[in-house]
C-alpha positions as CSV (number, residue, x, y, z in Angstrom):
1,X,80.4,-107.4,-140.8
2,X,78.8,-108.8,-138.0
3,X,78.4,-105.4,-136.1
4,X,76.9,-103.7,-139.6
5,X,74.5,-105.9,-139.6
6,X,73.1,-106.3,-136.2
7,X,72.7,-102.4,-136.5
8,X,71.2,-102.1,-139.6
9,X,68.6,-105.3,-138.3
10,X,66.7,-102.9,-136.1
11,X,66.4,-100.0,-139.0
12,X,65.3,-102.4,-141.0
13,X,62.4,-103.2,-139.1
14,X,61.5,-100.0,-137.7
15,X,61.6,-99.0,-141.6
16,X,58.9,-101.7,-141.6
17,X,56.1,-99.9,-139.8
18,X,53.7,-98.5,-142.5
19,X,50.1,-99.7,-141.7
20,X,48.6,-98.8,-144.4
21,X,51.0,-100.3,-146.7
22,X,50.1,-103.4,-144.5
23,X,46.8,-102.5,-145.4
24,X,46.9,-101.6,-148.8
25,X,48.1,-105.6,-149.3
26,X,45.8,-107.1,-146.8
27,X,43.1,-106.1,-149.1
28,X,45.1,-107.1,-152.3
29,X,45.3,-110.8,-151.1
30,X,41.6,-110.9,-150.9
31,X,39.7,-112.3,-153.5
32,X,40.1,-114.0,-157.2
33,X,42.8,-111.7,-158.4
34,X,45.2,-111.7,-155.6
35,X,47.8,-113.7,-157.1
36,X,48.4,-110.5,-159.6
37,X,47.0,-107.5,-156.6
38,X,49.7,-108.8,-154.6
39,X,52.3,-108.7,-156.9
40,X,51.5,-105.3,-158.2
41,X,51.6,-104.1,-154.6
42,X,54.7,-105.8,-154.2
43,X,56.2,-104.1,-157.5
44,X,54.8,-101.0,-156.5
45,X,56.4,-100.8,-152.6
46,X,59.6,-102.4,-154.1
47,X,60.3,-99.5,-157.1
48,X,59.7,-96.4,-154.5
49,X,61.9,-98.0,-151.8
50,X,64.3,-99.3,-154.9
51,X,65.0,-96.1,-156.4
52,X,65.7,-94.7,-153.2
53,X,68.3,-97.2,-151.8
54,X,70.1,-97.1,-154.8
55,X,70.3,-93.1,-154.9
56,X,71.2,-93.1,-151.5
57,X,73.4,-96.2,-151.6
58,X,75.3,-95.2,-154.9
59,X,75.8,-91.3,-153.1
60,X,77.4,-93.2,-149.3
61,X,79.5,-94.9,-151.5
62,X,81.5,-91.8,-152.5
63,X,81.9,-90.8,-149.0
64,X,85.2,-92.1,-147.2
65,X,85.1,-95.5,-145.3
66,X,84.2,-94.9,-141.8
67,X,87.3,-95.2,-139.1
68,X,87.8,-98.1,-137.1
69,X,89.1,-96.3,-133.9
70,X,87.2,-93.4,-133.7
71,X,83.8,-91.5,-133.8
72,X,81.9,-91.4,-136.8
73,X,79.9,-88.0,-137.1
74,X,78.7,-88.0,-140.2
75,X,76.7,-91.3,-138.8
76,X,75.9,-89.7,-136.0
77,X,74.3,-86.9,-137.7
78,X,72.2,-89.2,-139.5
79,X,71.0,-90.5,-136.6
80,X,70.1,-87.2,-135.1
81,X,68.2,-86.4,-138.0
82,X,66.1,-89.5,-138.0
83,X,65.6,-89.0,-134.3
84,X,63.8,-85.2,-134.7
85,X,62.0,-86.8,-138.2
86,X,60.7,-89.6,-135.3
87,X,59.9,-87.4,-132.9
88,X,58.4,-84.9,-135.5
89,X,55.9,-87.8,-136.3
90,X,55.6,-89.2,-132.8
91,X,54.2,-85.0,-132.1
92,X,52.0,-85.5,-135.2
93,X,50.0,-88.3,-134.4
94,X,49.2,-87.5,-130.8
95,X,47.3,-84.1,-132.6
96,X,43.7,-84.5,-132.8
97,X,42.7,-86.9,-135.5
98,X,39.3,-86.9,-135.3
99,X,38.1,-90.6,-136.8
100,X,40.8,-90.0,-139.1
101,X,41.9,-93.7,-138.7
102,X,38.2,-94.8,-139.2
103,X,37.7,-92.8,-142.4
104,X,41.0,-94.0,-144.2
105,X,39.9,-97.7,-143.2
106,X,36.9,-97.5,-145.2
107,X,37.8,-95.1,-148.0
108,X,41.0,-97.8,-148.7
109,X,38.2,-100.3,-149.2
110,X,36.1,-98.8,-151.5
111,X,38.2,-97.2,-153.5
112,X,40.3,-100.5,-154.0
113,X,36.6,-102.7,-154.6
114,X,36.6,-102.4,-158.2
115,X,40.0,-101.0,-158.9
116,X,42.1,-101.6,-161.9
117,X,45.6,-103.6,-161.0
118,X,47.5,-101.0,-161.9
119,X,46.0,-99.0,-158.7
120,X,47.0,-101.1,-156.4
121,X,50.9,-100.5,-158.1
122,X,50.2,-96.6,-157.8
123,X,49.2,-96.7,-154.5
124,X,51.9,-99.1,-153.5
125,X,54.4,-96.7,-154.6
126,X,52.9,-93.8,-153.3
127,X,52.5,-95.1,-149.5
128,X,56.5,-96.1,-150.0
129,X,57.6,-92.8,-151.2
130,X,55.6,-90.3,-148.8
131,X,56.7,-92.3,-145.8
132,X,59.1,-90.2,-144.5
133,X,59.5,-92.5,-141.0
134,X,60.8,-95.3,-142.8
135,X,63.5,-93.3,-144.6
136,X,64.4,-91.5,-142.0
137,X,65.5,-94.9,-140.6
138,X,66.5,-96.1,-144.1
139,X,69.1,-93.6,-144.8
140,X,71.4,-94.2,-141.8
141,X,71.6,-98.3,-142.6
142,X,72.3,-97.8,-145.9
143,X,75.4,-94.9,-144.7
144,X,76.7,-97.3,-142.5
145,X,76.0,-100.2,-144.9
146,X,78.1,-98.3,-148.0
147,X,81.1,-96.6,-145.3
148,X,81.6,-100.1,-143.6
149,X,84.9,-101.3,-145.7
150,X,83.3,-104.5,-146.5
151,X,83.3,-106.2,-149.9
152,X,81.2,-104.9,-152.4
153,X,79.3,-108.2,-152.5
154,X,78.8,-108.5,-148.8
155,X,77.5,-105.0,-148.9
156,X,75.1,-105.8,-151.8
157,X,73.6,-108.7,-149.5
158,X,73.5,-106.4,-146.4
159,X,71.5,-103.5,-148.5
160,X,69.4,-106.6,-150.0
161,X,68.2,-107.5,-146.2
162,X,67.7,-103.9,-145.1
163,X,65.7,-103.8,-148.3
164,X,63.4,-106.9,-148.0
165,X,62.5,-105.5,-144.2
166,X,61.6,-102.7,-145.3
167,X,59.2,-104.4,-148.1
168,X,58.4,-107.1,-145.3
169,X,54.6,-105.6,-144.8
170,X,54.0,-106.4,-148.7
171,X,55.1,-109.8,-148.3
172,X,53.6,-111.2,-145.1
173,X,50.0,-110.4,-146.2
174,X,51.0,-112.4,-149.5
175,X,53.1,-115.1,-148.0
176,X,50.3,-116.2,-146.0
177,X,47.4,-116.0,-148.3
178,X,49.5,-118.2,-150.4
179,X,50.0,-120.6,-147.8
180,X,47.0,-120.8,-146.4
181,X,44.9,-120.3,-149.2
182,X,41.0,-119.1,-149.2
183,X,41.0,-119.8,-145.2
184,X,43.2,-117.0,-145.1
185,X,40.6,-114.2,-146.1
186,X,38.6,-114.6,-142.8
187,X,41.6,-113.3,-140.9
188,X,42.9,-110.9,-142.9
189,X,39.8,-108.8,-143.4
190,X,39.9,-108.9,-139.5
191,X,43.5,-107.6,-139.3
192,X,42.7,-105.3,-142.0
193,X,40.1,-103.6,-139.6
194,X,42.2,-103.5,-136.6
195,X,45.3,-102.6,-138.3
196,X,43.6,-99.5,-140.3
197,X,41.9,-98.3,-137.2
198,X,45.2,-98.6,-134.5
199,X,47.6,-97.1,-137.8
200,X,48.4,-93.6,-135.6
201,X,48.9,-95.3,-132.4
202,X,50.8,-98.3,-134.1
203,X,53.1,-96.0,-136.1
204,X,53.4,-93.9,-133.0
205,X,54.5,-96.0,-130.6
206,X,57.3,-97.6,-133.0
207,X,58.4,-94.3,-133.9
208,X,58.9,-93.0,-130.0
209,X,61.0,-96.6,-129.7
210,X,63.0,-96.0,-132.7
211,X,63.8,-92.1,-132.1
212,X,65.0,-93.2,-128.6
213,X,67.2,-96.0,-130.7
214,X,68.1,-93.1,-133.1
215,X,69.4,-91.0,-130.4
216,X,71.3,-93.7,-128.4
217,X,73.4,-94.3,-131.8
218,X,73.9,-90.9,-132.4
219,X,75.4,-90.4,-129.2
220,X,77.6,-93.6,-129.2
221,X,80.8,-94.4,-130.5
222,X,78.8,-95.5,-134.0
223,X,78.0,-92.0,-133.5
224,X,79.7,-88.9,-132.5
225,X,81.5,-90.9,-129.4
226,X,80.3,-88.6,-126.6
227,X,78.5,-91.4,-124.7
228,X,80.8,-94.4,-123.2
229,X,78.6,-97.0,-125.4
């Protein structure tokens, strides 16, 4: 159990990186409403990545329990196909963007300045479903998770964590508005700048250190076994 879960710890967080998502709930927890923007964002992020796990979860399942003793290829496929996804979007954002970053930044916040709450649900959802980096990471944790042999309710909990990283940029931005009330709004508009204008390099340099993760677990004896790790 242990080993399952300090493996699916890092695809958990690398599943994290969405900085617009970030964004998205940055600018939710601004303002009168954020009690409800927040939540909606929440809902939103949290039904795309839900359905998902579960499809994916409930289709591992069928698959055989993975073997003790020897390589596992099927996981090690997995892995190689996360690492050419990460590598696809690590190639993708080092293309020319042209104040790309910039214009998203600024489109985000006026299209979200007099939005409806059910926008900032739709757009939640929409960020989750289209990001192909975090599932790409997502998809071999929950294999593992659902060929490990461990009870059903252990396995339950372990999808449960790989699910709340994944959600985690949703529920920072809201955890500390509600901590720190009003004086958090100062700050977040200033991460919300930063964050929005550093998205392609953020999500770049994450994805390089993931698809080299990818790859070492591929290769490994949670993989297809050729490597002596």
């Amino acid at each position: 159990m242990l080993e399952t879960l300090l493996r699916i710890i890092p695809l958990g967080i690398g599943a994290a990186m969405t900085p617009s998502l970030f964004g998205l709930q940055i600018l939710a927890a601004v303002g009168q409403s954020w009690v409800r923007r927040t939540a909606l964002v929440i809902a939103g992020s949290a039904s795309a990545f839900g359905i998902a796990c579960l499809a994916l979860y409930t289709g591992f399942a069928q698959l055989p329990h993975r073997s003790a003793t020897g390589p596992n290829v099927v996981q090690g496929v997995l892995f190689f196909i996360a690492t050419a996804v990460l590598i696809g979007v690590v190639v993708w954002l080092f293309l020319p963007h042209p104040n790309l970053s910039e214009k998203s930044e600024v489109a985000l916040r006026r299209r979200l300045a007099s939005a409806h709450g059910i926008t900032f649900f739709g757009l939640a959802f929409v960020l989750s479903i289209k990001d192909v980096s975090s599932f790409a990471l997502l998809v071999p944790g929950l294999h593992d998770i659902a060929t490990s042999g461990t009870p059903p309710w252990l396995q339950g909990c372990l999808v449960a964590l790989l699910f709340a990283l994944a959600l985690s940029p949703t529920l920072i931005p809201a955890l500390w508005r509600f901590f720190r009330g009003p004086r958090a709004e100062r700050l977040l508009n200033r991460l919300y700048g930063w964050t929005m204008r550093h998205q392609f390099q953020i999500i770049g340099f994450m994805a390089g250190v993931f698809a080299v993760y990818c790859l070492v677990m591929g290769l490994g004896h949670e993989g297809i076994g050729v490597a002596p790790w």
